[in-house]
N, C-alpha and C positions, 0 to 999 in steps of 0.2 A: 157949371152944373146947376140942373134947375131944383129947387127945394131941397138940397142935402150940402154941408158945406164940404169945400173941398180940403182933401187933409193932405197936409206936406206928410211925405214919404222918405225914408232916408235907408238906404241899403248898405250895412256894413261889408265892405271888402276886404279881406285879411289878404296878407302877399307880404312877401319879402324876396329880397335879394342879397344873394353870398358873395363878400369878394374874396378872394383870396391871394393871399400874398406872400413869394417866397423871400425870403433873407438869407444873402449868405451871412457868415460869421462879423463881418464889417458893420451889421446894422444896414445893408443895401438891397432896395426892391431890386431882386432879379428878374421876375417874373410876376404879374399881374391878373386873372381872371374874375371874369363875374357870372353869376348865375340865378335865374329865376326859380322860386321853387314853388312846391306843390305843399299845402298845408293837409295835413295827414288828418282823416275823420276821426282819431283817436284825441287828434292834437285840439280839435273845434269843440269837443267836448270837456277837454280839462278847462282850457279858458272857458268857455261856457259856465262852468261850475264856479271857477275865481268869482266870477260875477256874484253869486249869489253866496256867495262864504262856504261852496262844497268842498272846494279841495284848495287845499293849500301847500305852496312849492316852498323844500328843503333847499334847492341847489339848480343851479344849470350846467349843462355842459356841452360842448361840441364833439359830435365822433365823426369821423371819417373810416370809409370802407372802400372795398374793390370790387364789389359786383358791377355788373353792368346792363342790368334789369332796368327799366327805366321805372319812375316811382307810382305809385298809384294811392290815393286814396285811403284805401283799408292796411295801408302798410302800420306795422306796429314796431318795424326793427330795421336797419339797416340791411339790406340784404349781405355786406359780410364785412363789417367794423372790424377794423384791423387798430384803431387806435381811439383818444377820446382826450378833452381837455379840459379843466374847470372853464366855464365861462363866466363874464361880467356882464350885469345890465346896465348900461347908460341910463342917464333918467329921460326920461319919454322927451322929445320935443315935438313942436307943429310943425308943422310944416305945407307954406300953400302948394296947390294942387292945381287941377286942371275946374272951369266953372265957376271960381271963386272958394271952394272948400279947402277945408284942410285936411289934411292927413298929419296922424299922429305917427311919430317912427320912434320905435325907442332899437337901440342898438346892441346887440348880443356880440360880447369879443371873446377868443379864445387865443392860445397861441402853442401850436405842437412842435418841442424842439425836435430837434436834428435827431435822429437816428444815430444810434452809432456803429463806429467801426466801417465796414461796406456794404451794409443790409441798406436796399431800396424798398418802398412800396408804391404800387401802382394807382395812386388814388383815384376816383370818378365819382365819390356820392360823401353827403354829407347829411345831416341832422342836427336839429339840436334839440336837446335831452332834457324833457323836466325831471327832477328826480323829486316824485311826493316823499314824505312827513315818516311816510311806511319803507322808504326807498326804493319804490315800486319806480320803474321807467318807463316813462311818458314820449314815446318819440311825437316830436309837436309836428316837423316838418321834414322831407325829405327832397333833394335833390341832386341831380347825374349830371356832372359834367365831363369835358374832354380829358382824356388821363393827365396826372399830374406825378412824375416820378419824384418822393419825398425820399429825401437822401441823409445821408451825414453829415453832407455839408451847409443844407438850407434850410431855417427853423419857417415854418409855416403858418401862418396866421390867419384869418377866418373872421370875420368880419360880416355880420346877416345883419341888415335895416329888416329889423317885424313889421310891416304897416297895416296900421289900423284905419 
């Protein structure tokens, strides 16, 4: 560039990905899925505020629903949560990347036991839930995968890397 200096440029990319994992009773992966999701413009805005000490998180949690809408953007809810679970945060790590960069991945776990008795639900979407200071619900991120029948027999676990 001629007489202006050139400025490094750095583009934050937010994205995560769900796995999920069923157990029967034994403690054994019966089944395995993973899923890309869509960070909800609800959700860029509460982190957005963390930054700057706007808002500050009570709790997390993971819910799970059965619509079958696929996610968008301006969603603020699951389109139809049938269920929800406290979640944990890992402590953030690095992690190298694609260029030489890193990406930070901190890890959100939940785990939804079994159902009981013979009630099924058909799962396809997931979220996970900031709950602000007010107890107000923050849906961060939203994503629809292929159905998953959550049983009585298999406790469900939930597993989202957040990348920064």
């Amino acid at each position: 560039m001629t007489g202006a200096k050139a400025m490094m440029q750095e583009k934050a990319v937010l994205g995560g990905r769900l796995v999920i994992e069923l157990r029967d009773h034994g403690g054994t992966v019966v089944a395995r899925r993973e899923a890309d999701n869509l960070i909800t413009n609800e959700g860029r805005v509460y982190l957005a505020g963390l930054l700057g000490a706007l808002r500050q998180v009570k709790s997390l949690r993971i819910a799970v629903g059965t619509a079958k809408a696929d996610p968008k953007p301006e969603d603020t809810k699951l389109g139809l949560q049938v269920a929800w679970a406290e979640a944990t945060l890992a402590e953030p790590q690095q992690v190298p990347a694609s260029e030489g960069k890193t990406q930070i991945v901190a890890k959100v776990t939940a785990t939804l036991p079994p159902l009981s008795g013979t009630d099924t639900q058909a799962i396809q979407e997931a979220g996970i839930q900031i709950i602000a200071p007010n107890d107000s619900l923050v849906l961060y991120n939203h994503v629809k995968f292929p159905v998953i029948t959550r049983t009585g027999a298999l406790e469900m676990t939930l597993s989202w890397e957040v990348i920064f």
